[in-house]
N, C-alpha and C positions, 0 to 999 in steps of 0.2 A: 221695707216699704219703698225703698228708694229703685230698685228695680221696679217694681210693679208700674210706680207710677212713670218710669221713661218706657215701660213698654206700653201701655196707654199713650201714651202722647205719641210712639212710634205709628201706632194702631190710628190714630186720629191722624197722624200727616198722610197714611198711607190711603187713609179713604178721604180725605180731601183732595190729594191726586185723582184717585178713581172718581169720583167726582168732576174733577175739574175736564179730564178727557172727556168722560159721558156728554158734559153739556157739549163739548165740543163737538163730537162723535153729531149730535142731535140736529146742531147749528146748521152743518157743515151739509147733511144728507136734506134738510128742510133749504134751504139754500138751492142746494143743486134737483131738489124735485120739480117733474113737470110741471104745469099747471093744469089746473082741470078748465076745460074748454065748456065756456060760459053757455053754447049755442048746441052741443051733441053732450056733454057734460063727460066725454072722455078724456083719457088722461094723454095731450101734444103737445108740442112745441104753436106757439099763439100761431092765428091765422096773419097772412099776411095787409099789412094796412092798402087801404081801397082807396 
């Protein structure tokens, strides 16, 4: 039983990493997306201040 249960818990740290990248991965690409342009509704870098 005593395997079983460290390979579970291996199983668990290894999808808690997978995990921990993914949000990162998520953060990281929502972070660096354009913005959608309030005024054509496509997707640039903001217009410049007037």
């Amino acid at each position: 039983m005593t395997v079983i249960f460290a390979l579970i818990a291996l199983a668990l740290g290894i999808a808690a990493g997978l995990v921990v990248l993914l949000v990162g991965e998520l953060r990281w690409e929502a972070r660096n997306r354009l913005p959608k342009c309030t005024t054509c509704g496509e997707q640039h870098h903001r217009h410049a201040a007037r």
